[in-house]
Structure formats: C-alpha cells, structure tokens
LOKOLBA-397619 format. One record per residue (C-alpha): x, y, z; residue in one letter. Coordinates in nm, 4 decimals. Example, Ala and Ser with C-alpha at 12.3 -4.5 7.8 and 13.67 -1.06 7.14 Angstrom:
% residues 2
<<1.2300 -0.4500 0.7800> "a"> <<1.3670 -0.1060 0.7140> "s"> 
This chain:
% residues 344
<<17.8749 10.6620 11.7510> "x"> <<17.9021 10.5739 11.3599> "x"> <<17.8934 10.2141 11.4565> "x"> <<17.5308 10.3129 11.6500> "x"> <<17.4483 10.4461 11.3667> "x"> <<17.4925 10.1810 11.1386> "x"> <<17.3209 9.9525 11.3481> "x"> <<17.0254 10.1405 11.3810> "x"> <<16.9589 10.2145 11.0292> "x"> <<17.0017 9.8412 10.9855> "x"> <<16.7674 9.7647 11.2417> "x"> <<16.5281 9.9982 11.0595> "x"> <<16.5705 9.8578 10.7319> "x"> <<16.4801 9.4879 10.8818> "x"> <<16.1567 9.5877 11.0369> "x"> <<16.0196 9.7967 10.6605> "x"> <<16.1145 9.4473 10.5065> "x"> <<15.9425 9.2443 10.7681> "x"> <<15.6330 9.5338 10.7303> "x"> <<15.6344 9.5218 10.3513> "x"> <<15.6166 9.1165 10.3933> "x"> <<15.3565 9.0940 10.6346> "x"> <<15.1849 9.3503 10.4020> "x"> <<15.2208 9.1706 10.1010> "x"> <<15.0462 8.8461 10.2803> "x"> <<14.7468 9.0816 10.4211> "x"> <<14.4365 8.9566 10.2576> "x"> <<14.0959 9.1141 10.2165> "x"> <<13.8147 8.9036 10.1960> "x"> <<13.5091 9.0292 9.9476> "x"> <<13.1702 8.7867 9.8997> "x"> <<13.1036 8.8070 9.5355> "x"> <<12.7761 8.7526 9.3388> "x"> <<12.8637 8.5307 9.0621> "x"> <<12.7700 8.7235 8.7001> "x"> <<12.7578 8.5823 8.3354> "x"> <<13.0151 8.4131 8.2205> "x"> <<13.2390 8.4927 8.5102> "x"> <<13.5575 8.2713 8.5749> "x"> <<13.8033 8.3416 8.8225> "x"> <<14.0510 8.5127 8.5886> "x"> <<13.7545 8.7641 8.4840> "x"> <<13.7056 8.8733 8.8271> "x"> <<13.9995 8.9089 8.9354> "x"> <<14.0881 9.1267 8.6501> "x"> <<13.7991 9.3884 8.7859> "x"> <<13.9684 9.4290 9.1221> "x"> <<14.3915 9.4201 9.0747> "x"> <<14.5857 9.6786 8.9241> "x"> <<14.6486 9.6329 8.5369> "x"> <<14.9309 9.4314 8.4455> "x"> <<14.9206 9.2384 8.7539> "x"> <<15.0325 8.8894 8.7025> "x"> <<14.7830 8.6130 8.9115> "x"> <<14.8604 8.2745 8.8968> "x"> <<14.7081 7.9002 9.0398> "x"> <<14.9722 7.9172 9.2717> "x"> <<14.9480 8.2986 9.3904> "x"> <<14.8921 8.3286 9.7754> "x"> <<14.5250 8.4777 9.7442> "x"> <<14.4199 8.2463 9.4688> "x"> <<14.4969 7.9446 9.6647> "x"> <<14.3078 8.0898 9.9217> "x"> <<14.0273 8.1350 9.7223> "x"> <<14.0330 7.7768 9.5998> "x"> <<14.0306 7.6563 9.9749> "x"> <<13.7711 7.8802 10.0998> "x"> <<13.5080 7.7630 9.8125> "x"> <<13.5450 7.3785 9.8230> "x"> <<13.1930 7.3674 9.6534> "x"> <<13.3270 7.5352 9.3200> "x"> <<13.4429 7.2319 9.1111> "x"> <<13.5184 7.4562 8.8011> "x"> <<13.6091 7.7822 8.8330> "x"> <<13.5944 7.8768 8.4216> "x"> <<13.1945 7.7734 8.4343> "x"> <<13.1060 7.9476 8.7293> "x"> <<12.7185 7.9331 8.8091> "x"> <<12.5699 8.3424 8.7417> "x"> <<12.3930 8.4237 9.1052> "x"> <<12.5944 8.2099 9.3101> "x"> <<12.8335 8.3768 9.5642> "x"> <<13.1649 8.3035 9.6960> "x"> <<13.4311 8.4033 9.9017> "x"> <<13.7099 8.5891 9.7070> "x"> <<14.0593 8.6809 9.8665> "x"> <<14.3071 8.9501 9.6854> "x"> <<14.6150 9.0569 9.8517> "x"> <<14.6832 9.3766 9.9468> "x"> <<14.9842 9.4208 9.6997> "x"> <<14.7272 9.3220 9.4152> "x"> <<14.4307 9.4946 9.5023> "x"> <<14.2873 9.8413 9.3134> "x"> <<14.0869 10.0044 9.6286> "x"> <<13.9294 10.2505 9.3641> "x"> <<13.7853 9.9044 9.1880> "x"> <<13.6941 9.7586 9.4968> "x"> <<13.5297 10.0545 9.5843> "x"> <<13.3367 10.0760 9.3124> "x"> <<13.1955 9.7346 9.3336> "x"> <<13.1219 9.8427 9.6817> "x"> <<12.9301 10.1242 9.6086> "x"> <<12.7561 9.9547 9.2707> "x"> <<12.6104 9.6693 9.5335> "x"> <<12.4958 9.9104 9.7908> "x"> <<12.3023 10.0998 9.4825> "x"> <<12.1670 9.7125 9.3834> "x"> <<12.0560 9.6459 9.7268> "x"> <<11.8966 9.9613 9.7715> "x"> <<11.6546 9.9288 9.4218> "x"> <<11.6168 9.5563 9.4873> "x"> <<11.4437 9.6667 9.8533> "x"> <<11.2676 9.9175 9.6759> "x"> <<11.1240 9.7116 9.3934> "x"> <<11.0338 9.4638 9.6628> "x"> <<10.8160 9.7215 9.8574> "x"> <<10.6735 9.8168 9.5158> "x"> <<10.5568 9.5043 9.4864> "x"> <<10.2108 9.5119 9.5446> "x"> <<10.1253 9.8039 9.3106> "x"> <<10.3932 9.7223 9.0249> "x"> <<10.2024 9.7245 8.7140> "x"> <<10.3387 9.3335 8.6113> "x"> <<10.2279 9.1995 8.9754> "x"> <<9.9149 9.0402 9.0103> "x"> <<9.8360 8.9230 9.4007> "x"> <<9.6319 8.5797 9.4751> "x"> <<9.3872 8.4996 9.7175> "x"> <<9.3386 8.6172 10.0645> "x"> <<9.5176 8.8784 10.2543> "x"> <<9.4638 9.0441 10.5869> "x"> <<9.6225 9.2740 10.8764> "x"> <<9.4993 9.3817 11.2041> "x"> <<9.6325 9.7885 11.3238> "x"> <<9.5925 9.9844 11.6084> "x"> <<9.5575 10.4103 11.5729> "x"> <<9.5478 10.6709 11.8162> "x"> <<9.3694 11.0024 11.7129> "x"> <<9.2694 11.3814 11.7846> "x"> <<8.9215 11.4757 11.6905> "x"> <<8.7359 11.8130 11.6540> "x"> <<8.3972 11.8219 11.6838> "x"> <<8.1925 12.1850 11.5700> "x"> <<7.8623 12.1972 11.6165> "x"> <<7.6362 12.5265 11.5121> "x"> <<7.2668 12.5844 11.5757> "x"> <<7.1956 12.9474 11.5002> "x"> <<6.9236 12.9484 11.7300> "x"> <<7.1019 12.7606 12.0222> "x"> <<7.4959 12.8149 12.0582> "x"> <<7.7859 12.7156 11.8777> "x"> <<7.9393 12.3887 12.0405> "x"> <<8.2960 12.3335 11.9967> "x"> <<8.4318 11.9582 12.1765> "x"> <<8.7004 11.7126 12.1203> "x"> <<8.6843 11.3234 12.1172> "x"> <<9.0354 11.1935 12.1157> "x"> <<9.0842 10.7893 12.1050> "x"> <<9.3958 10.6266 12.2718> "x"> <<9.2827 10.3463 12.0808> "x"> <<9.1313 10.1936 11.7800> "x"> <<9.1789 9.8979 11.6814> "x"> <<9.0799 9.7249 11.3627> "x"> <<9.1084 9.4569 11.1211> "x"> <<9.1262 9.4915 10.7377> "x"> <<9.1014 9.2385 10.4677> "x"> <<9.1642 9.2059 10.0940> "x"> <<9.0716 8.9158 9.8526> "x"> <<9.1950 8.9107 9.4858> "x"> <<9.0577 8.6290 9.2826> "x"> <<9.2814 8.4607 9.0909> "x"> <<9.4164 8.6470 8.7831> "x"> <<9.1906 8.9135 8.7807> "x"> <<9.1958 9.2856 8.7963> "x"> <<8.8995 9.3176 9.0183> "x"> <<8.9490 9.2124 9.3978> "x"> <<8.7697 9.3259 9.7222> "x"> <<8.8283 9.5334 10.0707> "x"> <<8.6846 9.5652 10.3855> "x"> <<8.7951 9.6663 10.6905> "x"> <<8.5935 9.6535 11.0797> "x"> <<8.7827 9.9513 11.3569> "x"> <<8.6649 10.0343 11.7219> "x"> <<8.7380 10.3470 11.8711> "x"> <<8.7469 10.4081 12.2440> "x"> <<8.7220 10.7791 12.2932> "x"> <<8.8041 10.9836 12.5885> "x"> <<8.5817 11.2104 12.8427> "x"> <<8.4480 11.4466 12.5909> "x"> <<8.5651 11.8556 12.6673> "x"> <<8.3683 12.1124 12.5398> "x"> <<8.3528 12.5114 12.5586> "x"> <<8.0235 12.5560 12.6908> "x"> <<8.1493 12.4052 13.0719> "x"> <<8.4323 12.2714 13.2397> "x"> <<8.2415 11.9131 13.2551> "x"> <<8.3554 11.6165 13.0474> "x"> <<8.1020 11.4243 12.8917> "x"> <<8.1361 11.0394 12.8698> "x"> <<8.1217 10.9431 12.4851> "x"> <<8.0035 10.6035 12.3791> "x"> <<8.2903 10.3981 12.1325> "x"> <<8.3344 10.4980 11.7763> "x"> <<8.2414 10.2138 11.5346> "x"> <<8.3384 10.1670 11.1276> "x"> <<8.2936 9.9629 10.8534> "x"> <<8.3438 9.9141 10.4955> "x"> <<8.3755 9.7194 10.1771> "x"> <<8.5077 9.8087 9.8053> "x"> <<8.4821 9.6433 9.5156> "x"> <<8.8568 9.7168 9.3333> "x"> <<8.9594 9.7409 8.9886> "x"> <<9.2954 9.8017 8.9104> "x"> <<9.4209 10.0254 8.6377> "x"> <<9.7338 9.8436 8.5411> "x"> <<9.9213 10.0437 8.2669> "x"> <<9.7980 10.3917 8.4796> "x"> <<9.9130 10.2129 8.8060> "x"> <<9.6630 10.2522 9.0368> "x"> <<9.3541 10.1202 9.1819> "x"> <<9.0070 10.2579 9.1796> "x"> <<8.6909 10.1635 9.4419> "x"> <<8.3551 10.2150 9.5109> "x"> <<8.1337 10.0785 9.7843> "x"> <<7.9359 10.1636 10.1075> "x"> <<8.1198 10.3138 10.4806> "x"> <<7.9100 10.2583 10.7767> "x"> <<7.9820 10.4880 11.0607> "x"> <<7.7953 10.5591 11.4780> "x"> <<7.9328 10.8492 11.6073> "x"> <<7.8080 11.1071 11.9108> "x"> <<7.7097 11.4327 11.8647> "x"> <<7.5457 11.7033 12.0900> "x"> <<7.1908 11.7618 12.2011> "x"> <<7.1287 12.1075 12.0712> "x"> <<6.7645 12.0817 12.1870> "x"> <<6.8661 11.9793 12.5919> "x"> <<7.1243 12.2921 12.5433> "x"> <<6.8599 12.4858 12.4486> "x"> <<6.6323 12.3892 12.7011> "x"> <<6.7626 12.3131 12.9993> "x"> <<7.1516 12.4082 12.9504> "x"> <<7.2072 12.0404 12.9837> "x"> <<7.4661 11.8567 12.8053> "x"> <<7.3671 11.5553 12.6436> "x"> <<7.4790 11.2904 12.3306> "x"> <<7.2883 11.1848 12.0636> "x"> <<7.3941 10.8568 11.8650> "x"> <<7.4171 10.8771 11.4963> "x"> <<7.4497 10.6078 11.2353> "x"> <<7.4935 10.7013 10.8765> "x"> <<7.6054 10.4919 10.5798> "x"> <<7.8314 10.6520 10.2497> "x"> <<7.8507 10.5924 9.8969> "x"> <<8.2180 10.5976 9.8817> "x"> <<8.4255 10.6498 9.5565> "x"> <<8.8867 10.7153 9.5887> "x"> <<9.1263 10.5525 9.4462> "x"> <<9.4640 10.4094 9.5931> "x"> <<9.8351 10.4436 9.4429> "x"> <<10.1752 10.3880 9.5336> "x"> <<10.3908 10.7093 9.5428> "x"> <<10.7511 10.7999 9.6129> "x"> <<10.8459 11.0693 9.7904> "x"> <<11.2765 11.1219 9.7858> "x"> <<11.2676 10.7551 9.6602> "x"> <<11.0582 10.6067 9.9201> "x"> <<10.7236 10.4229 9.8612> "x"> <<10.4608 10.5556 10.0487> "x"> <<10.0962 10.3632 9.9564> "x"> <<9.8449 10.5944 9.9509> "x"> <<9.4337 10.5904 9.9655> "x"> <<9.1845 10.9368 9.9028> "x"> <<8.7908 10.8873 9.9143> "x"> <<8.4552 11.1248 9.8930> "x"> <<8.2138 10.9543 10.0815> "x"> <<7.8211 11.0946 10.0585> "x"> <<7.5543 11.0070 10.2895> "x"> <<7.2611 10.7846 10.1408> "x"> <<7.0881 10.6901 10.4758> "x"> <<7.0747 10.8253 10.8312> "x"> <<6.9468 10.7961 11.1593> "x"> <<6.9916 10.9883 11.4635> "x"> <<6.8641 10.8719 11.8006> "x"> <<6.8532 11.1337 12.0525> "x"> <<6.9312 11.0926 12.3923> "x"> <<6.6250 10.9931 12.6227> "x"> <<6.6423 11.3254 12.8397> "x"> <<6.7305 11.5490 12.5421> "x"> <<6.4846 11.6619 12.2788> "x"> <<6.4236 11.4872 11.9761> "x"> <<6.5458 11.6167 11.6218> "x"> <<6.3431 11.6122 11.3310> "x"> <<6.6261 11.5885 11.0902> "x"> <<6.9069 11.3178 11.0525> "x"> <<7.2374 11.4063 10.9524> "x"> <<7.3544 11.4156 10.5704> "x"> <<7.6247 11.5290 10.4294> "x"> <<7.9907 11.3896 10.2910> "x"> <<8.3078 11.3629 10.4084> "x"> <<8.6525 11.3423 10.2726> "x"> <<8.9809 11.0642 10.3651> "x"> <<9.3067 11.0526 10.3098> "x"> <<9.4847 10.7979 10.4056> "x"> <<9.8926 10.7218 10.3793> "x"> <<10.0835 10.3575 10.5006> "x"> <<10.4357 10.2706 10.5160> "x"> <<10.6322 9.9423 10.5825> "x"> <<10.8847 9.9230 10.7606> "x"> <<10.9400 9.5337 10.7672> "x"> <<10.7700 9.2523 10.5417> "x"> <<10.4945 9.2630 10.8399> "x"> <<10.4822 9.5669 10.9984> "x"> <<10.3834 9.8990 10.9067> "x"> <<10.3132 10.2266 11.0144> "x"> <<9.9780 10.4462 10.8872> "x"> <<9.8375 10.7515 10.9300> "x"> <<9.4754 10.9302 10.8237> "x"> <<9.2953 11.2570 10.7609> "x"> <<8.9627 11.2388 10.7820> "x"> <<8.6896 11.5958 10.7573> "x"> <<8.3306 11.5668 10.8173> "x"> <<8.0907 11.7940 10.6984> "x"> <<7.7197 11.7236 10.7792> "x"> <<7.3623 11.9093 10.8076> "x"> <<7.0680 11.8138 11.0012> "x"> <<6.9888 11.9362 11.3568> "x"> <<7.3188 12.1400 11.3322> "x"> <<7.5969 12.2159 11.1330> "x"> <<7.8579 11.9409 11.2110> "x"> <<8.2095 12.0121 11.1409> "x"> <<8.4363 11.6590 11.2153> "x"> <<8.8247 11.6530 11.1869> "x"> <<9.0093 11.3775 11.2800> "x"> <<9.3937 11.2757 11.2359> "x"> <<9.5557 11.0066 11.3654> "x"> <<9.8279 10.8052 11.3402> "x"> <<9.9315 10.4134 11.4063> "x"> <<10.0713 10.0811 11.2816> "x"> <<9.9753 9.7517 11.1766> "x"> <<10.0859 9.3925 11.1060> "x"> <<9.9959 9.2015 10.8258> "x"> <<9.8720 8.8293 10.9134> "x"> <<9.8922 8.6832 10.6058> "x"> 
C-alpha cells in the first residue's frame, strides 16, 4: 500500500512539472501599434511583471523576431506601425495587458466617433460635390375646419418616398449649397365623414439653401425657397352635395433653420430644424367641386434627425406640422422615418 502510495504521488508530481512546462512555453499573441520612441525592450517592460529578466534569446522574444521579418531594427521602431508581439505566460502582467486592452478599445471608440464627426468638426472643410438618394415611409394627419361646412379629419400615409439630395461646397469656402427632389406615393385616403377611401394624387417636394457655416459656433445656417403639391378636401362639394372630392395645392416657402451635429450618450446624431412661410399659392379645385376664392397661406415647421450607421448608409427620420388658412383651416402632421445611401 505505501509503495502505491509513493508511486502515485510521484506520478502526480511528474504531470505539475510537465503542466508548469507546457505553461511556461504558452504564448499569447497581442498586435501592437508602434508609439514614439518605442523599442522592443520599452514594450515589453509595459506588459511583464517588474523585475522580469527578457533576453535576445528568451522563448517569446525569438518569437517575436520571427513573426516580424519586416522589422530590421527593433531600437528605431517606426511610431504607427504594428506588429505581432508574443509574451509568455510566466512573463506576462494580465492587469497590464488588460489595461492596454481596455485603453485601445477607448481609442477605437473616439477615433469612430471623431470620424462620424467629421463633417461638422469645426477644422473640416468638405470639397466639391456630394449626393445621396433615401427612401421614407410616413403617417400623415390631415384636419380640415370650415365653420360653416364640417370639420374633416383624414390620413394620407406613404409606403414610399423616395428622393434624392445634393450638396456642393466650393472649394475653401464657408458658404456651400443644398437641394433635395422627394416623391411621395400616398395611400387610399380615410376620412371621418364616410367609410369611403379617397384616391390621393402623389406628394411632390423640392428645395434649395444657400449654407453658411458658423465654424467656431459649429453649426450651419440656411435660407432658401421649399416647393410643395399636396391634396386637400373640397369643403365646397361637402357642402353641397355631401360629395367627397380633392383639391390640388401648390405653395412655395421662404425657409430659414439651421443644422448641427449633436450627441446624445456619446453618439452623433446630425440634426436639421426650419420655419418655412408661404410667399405664393395656388389651389386648383377639383372640376366637380366648387371653386375657392382663397389659396392657402400659412407656415410650417421641420425637424429633421439622420444617423449613420456605415460610411454609406444611414438611417433618418422627420417631423413635419402644417398650419395653413384659406378655404379652411388646415392642420398637417407628418412623421416618418427611413434610410439613405450616400453616392458620392
């Protein structure tokens, strides 16, 4: 039984020497970005536990030599190169290596963020032409109110808009100018006064900004015109003959807003709020309805909020409140929400 004994415990202490061995020749591999005045020795020193003795001829550093054949000196090591470092796992400090770990996810993370700032950093100045086409689905609200007729309450939701936008920024300059073109297809229109839905002609848009940006405030400022057609009701034909019917209605804005970059919990969000007033007007009413003898004026207010996601993609949303006199009261809200891809 003793003699069991002994050989057990022997057996035992052969496989922790074998286990310590094996451990001792365990390697972890770590890709290192190169810093000023970096050699080998320094870096080393930032991972290993004090004292630790590394030689040329230490296991890991003769790894390191072989798995960086490009490095032809390591005392004059080239800052923002990277290579392949080994340390064995006898040597290495896991609260230094962690560390580093952490301090490059923390880089990584501000680098991405500085890159999406980009575009709205106060020291960045963009060239030339740049453009994006996006597609937006939307809910909208439509109130109409004619004290002598009824009040109308209908929706026109769109599946689908689609649109292109454009920016051009001449060449060192603060000034530069938008525009943007959308269609929106728009849905049987339901209203309150019957259970019929009323066919609704497309949604159209246009506009264009002159832009001047405010560099040490960090944001951008515009002005310039918004064309809009739109359908509204024919209070007259409700009047009249109960009928319902759509007028078409073209009006074209003064528009004033400005656009910023924001963070919200660290993120960049670009952002974009207008007032828009009418300065001209027309609406056509429908050939069986009766005609109006005012247009629509009025103003209405946009807020606008886009996020990438990718160097090309991006996702966008609006807010968008009408409020207009003429033949009625008109009441327009209209949210939606999208993404886009930037062309070039």
């Amino acid at each position: 039984m003793k003699q069991f004994l002994l050989l057990t415990f022997a057996l035992l202490l052969s496989t922790l020497a074998i286990g310590q061995e094996e451990q001792a020749k365990k390697m972890y591999k770590l890709r290192y970005l190169v810093e000023q005045n970096d050699t080998l020795a320094k870096i080393y020193k930032r991972f290993v536990y004090p004292n630790s003795i590394i030689t040329k001829q230490t296991p890991m550093t003769q790894r390191t030599f072989k798995g960086n054949p490009e490095v032809k000196d390591w005392n004059k090591l080239e800052p923002g190169s990277m290579i392949d470092l080994y340390i064995q796992y006898e040597y290495l400090d896991m609260s230094k290596y962690q560390a580093y770990i952490d301090s490059m996810k923390a880089n990584l993370k501000k680098a991405a963020s500085q890159n999406e700032t980009e575009n709205s950093g106060p020291g960045f100045l963009p060239e030339g032409l740049k453009a994006s086409i996006f597609y937006m689905a939307s809910y909208g609200k439509f109130t109409q109110k004619d004290p002598a007729t009824a009040e109308v309450e209908f929706y026109q939701n769109s599946p689908i808009t689609l649109g292109l936008s454009g920016s051009y920024y001449p060449k060192q300059s603060l000034w530069s100018f938008q525009a943007s073109a959308y269609a929106s297809y728009l849905l049987a229109s339901a209203n309150n006064l019957d259970d019929k839905n009323v066919k609704v002609d497309p949604e159209l848009g246009l506009t264009f900004y002159p832009e001047y940006r405010f560099v040490k405030q960090n944001f951008t400022g515009y002005f310039g015109i918004d064309y809009e057609r739109f359908s509204t009701f024919n209070m007259g034909g409700i009047q009249q003959d109960r009928t319902i019917l759509l007028d078409s209605n073209t009006v074209l804005y003064g528009t004033v807003g400005f656009s910023k970059l924001i963070h919200v919990f660290k993120t960049p969000f670009f952002t974009k709020l207008s007032f828009s007033h009418s300065i001209m007007s027309k609406n056509d009413p429908n050939s069986k309805g009766i005609e109006n003898k005012e247009d629509y004026t009025g103003y209405k207010i946009l807020w606008y909020v886009n996020k990438k996601f990718t160097e090309r993609l991006y996702l966008h949303t609006l807010f968008k409140y009408h409020v207009m006199d003429g033949p009625s009261e008109l009441k327009a809200l209209r949210l939606g929400i999208g993404f886009g891809y930037i062309l070039f």
